[in-house]
C-alpha positions as CSV (number, residue, x, y, z in Angstrom):
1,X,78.9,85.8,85.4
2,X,78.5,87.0,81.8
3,X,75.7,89.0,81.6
4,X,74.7,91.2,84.6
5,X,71.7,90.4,86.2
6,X,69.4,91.2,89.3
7,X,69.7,87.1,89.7
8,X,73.4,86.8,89.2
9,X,74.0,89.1,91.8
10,X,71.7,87.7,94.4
11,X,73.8,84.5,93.9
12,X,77.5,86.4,94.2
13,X,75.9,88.1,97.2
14,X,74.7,84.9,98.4
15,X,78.5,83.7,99.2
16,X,79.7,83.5,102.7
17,X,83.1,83.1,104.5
18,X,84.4,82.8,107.5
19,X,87.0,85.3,109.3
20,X,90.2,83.0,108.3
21,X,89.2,83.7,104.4
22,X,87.8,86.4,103.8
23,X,86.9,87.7,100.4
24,X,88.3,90.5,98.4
25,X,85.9,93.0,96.4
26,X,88.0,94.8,93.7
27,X,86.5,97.5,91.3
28,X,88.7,99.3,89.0
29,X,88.2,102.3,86.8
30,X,89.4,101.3,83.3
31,X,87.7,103.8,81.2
32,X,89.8,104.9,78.3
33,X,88.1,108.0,78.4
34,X,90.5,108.6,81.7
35,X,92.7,106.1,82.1
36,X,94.3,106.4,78.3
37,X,97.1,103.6,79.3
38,X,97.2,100.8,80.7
39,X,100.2,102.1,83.3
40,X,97.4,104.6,84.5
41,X,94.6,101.7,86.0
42,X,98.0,99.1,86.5
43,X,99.4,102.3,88.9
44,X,96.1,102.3,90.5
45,X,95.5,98.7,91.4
46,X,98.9,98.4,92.4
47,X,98.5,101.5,95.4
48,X,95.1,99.5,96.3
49,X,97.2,96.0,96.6
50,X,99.7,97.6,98.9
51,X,97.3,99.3,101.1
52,X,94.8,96.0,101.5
53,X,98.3,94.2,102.1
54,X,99.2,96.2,104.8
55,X,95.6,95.6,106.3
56,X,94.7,93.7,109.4
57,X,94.1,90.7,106.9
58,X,96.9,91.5,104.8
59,X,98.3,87.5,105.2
60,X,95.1,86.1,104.9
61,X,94.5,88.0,100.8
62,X,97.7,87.8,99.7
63,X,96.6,84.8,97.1
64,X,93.3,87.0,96.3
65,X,95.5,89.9,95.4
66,X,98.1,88.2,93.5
67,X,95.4,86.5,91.3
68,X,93.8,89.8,91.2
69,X,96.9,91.8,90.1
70,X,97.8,89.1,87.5
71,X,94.8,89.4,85.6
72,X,94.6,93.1,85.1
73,X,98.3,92.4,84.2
74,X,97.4,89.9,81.0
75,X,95.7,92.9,79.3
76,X,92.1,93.6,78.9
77,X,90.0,94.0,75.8
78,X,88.7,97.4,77.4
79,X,86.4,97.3,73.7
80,X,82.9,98.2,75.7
81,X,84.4,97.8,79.2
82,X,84.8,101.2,81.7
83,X,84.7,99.3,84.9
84,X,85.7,95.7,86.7
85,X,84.7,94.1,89.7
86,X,86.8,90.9,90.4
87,X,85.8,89.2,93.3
88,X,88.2,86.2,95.0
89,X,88.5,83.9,98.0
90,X,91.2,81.6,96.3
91,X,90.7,79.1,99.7
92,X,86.9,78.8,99.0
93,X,87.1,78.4,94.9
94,X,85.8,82.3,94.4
95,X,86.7,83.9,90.8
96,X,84.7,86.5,89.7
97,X,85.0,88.8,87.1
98,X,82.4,91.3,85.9
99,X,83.3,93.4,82.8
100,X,81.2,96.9,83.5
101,X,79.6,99.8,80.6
102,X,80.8,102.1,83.3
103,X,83.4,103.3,85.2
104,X,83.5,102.2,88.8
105,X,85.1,104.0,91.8
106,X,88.8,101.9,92.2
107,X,88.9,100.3,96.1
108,X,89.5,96.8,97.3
109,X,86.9,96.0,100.1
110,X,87.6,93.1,102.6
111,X,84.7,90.9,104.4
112,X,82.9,88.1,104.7
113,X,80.9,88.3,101.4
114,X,81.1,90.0,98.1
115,X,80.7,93.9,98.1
116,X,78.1,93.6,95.4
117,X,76.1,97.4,96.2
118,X,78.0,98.8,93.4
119,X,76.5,96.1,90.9
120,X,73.2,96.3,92.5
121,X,73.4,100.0,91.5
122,X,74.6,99.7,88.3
123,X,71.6,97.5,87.3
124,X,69.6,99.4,88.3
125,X,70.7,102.8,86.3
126,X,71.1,100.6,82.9
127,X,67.8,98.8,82.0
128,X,68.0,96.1,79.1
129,X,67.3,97.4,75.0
130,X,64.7,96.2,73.3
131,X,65.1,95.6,69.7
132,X,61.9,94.9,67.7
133,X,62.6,94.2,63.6
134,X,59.6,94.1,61.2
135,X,58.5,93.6,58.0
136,X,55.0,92.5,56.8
137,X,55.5,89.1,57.3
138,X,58.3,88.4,59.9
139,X,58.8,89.9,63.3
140,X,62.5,89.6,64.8
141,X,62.5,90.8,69.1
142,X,65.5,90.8,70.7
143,X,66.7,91.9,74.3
144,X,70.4,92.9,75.0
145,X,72.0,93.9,78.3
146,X,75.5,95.2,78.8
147,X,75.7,94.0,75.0
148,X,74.8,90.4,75.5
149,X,71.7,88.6,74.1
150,X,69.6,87.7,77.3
151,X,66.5,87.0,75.5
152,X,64.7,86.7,71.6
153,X,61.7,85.6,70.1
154,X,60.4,85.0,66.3
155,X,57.4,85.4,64.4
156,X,56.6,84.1,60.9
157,X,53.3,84.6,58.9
158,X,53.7,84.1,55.5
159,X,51.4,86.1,53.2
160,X,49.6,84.7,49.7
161,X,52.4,83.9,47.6
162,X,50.4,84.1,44.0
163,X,48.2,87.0,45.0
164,X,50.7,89.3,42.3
165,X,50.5,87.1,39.5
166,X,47.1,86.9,39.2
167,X,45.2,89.0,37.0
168,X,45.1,92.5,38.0
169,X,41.9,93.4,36.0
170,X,38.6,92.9,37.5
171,X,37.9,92.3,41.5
172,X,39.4,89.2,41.7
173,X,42.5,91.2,42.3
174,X,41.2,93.8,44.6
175,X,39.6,91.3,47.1
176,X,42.9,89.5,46.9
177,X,45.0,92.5,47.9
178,X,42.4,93.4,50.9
179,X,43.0,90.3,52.4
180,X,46.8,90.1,51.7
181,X,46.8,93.6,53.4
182,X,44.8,92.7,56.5
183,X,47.4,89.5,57.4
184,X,50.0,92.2,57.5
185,X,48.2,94.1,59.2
186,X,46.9,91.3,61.3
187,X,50.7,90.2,61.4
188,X,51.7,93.8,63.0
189,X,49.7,93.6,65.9
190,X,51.0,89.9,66.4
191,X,54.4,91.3,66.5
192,X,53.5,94.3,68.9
193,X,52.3,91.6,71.1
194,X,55.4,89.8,70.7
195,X,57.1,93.1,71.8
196,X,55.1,93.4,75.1
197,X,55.6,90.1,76.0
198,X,59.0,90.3,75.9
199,X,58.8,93.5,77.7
200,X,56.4,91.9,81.0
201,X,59.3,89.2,80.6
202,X,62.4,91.3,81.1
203,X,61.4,94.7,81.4
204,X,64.0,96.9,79.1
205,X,63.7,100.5,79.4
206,X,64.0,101.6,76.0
207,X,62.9,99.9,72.3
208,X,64.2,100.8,69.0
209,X,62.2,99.5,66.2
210,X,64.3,98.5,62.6
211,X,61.7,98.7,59.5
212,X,61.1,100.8,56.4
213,X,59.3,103.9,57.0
214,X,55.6,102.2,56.1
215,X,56.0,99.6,58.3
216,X,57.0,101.6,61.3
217,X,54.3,104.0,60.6
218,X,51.5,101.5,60.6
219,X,53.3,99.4,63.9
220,X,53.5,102.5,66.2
221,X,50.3,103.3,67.3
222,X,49.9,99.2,68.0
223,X,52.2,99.0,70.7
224,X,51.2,99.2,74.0
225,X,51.6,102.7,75.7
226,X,54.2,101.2,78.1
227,X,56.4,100.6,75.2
228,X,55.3,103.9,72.7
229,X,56.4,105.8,76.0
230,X,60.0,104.0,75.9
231,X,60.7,104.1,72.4
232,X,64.2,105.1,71.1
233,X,65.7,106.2,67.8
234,X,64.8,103.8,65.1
235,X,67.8,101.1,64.7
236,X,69.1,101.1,61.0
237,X,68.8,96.9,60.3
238,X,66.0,95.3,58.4
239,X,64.2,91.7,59.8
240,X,66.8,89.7,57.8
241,X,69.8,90.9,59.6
242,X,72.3,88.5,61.5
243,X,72.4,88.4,65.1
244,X,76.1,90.4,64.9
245,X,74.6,93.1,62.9
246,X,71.8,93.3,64.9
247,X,74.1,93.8,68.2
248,X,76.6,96.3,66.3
249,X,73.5,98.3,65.3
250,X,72.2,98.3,68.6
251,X,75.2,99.9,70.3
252,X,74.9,102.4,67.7
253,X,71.6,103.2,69.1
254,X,72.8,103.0,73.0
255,X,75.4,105.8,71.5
256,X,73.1,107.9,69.9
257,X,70.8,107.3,73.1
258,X,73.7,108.4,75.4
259,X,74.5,111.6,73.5
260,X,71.1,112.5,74.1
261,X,70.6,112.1,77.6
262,X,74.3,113.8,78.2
263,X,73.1,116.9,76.0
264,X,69.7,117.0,78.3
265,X,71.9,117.1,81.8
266,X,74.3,119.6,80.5
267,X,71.0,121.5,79.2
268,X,70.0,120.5,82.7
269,X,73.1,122.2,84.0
270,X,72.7,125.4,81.7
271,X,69.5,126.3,83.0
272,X,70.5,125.9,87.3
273,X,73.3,127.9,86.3
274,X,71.3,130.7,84.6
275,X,69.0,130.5,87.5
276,X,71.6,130.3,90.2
277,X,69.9,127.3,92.1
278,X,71.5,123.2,92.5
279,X,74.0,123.9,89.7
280,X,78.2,124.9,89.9
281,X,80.8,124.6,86.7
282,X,84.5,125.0,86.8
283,X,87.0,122.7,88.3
284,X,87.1,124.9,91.8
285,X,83.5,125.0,92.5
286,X,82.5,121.7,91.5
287,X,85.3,120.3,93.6
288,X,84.4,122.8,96.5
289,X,81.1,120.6,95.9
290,X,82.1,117.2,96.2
291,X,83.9,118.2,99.5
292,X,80.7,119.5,101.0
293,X,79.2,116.0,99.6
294,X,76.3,118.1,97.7
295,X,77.0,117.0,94.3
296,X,73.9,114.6,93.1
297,X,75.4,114.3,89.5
298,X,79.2,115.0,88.0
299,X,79.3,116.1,84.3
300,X,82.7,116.0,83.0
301,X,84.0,116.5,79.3
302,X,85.6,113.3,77.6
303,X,89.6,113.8,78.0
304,X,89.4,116.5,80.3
305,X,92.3,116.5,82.7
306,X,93.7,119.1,85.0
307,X,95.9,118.5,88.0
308,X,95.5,119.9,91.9
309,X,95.4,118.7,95.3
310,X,94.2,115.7,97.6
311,X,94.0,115.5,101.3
312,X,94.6,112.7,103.6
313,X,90.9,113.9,104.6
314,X,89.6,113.0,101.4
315,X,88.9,116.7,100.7
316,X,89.5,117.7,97.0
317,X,91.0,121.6,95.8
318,X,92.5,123.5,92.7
319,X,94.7,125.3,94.5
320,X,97.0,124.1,97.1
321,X,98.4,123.2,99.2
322,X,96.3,124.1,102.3
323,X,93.5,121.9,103.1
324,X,90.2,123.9,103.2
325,X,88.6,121.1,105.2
326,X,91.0,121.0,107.8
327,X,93.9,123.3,107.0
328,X,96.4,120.5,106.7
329,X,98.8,120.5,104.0
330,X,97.4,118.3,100.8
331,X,99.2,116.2,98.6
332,X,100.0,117.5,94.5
333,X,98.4,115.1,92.1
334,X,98.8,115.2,88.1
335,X,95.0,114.9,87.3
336,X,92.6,116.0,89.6
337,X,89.7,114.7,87.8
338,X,90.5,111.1,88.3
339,X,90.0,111.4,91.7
340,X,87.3,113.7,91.6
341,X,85.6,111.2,89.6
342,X,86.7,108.7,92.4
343,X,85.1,110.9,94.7
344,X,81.6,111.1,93.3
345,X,81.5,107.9,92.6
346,X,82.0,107.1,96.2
347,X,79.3,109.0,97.3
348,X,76.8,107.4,95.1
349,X,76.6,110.3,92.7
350,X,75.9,109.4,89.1
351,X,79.0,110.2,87.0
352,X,78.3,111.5,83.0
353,X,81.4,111.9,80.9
354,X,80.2,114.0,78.0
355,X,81.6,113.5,73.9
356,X,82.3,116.6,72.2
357,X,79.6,118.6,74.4
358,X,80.1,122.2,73.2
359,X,77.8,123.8,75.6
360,X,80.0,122.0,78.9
361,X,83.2,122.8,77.4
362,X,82.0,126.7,77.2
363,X,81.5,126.2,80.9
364,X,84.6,124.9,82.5
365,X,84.3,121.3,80.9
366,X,83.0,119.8,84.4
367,X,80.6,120.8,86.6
368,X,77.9,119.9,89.0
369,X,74.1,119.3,89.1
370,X,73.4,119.9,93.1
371,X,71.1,118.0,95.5
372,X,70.9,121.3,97.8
């Protein structure tokens, strides 16, 4: 499955077993941004193996798991990559792997048919980029998801070639020049079209427009509303630019396009804290949070780490080592966040890890936006 898709994951869903092979759901946090070695997710998919082994269908996944464990083994290119889902049932010809933008709560789930509610969520949170480069006589559109090419279209409309070598005196000249201006023009709106189409076709959520500043000021108020309302920071390649330079441009974009929407939820943050209402910072509180299953989204700063305690429960704390759930005694762990991260994750809370955020750092460097 190399590009993510609403139909791709219809047809993983759309697998069936039987009781006697049942198929094995793996997802595994990967993101550098936690998980700095390879020891740390290796350490992590190895406590998962043993605990699916020791399952009820333990003997029935051993092949699944082995094939699983090997793979992570080999090494992964993690250039891009914060998550995995692998998906086997070795005795029905079921290999799966999906390289993920995001990081992914780590579990192995065992049934009938692929666990696929994490995908279906993960789709849905990162629409498709539209990439629209312009000039006055060509019109590139491109469509990447999850950094693959899923769709593209050209345009073409030459302009008068001898128009500037005519004679410039008289109005010969002049009328020649309107007419050259109103193909581009003409050419502009063909291209906007070209945009929307491509838009009805795939619906990405954001566009970015590459084109010198003349172009882009005359092709802005063409496109349709639907796409004016989505557009992103312009993209920094011209209409000649090769497909690689196109993609590397565009995750430039997604980055710039991430930075943004993590400085508006921390501003987010800033303003429930100031106003005491559906926000909490600092490593006790936020955890205090995700025990009480409140949290609606975790903001945590890149390479943050700090360690505390885990319960059998589930239940979460920075200090230790009583339970405040249900007073048991909890278990020391070297980096609290990993599993808080696990945590909210879990609960279907949307997860930001913020880069060189200032503003989160002065408050605790993780923290909370609430639903109640």
């Amino acid at each position: 499955m190399p590009v993510l898709t609403e139909a791709a994951i219809k047809d993983l869903a759309g697998f069936k077993s039987d009781d006697d092979a049942p198929v094995v759901s793996c997802y595994l946090d990967v993101d550098g941004r936690r998980q700095v070695r390879a020891q740390d997710y290796e350490r992590r998919l190895a406590a998962l193996v043993r605990d699916a082994s020791a399952g009820p269908s333990g003997a029935l996944i051993a092949k699944d798991l082995e094939l699983i464990t090997a793979h992570v083994a080999r090494g992964l290119d993690r250039s891009g990559v914060r998550g995995l889902a692998l998906f086997s049932c070795a005795s029905k010809g079921l290999w799966e792997v999906v390289e993920l933008p995001v990081p992914v709560a780590s579990r192995i789930v065992v049934n009938q048919s692929p666990a696929v509610g994490s995908l279906e969520s993960i789709v849905q949170e990162l629409e498709p980029l539209g990439v629209l480069l312009v000039d006055r006589q060509r019109a590139r559109m491109f469509v990447f998801q999850f950094g693959e090419l899923v769709d593209r279209s050209e345009l073409f409309e030459a302009l008068p070639r001898d128009y500037d070598r005519r004679d410039d005196a008289g109005r010969g000249y002049e009328r020649e020049q309107q007419h050259t201006d109103e193909l581009a023009a003409q050419h502009l709106r063909h291209a906007a079209e070209v945009a929307f189409r491509l838009f009805q076709d795939n619906g990405f959520g954001r566009l970015t427009i590459g084109a010198t500043d003349e172009v882009y000021a005359a092709i802005e108020p063409l496109l349709h509303p639907y796409l004016r309302e989505r557009l992103s920071p312009r993209i920094g390649v011209g209409a000649g630019a090769s497909e690689a330079e196109v993609r590397a441009a565009a995750m430039l974009v997604e980055q710039e396009v991430e930075r943004q929407k993590e400085a508006a939820l921390v501003a987010k943050l800033r303003d429930a804290l100031g106003t005491g209402t559906k926000g909490v910072a600092g490593l006790a509180a936020t955890l205090n949070a995700l025990n009480e299953r409140r949290v609606a989204t975790l903001l945590v700063s890149e390479g943050y780490t700090e360690s505390g305690w885990r319960c059998a429960c589930g239940a979460l704390a920075a200090k230790g080592p009583t339970c405040p759930l249900d007073g048991q005694e909890m278990q020391h762990v070297d980096d609290i966040l990993h599993d808080a991260v696990d945590t909210a994750l879990g609960q279907g809370c949307h997860v930001e890890v913020c880069v060189g955020n200032a503003d989160l750092d002065v408050h605790g460097r993780v923290g909370a936006l609430l639903r109640y």
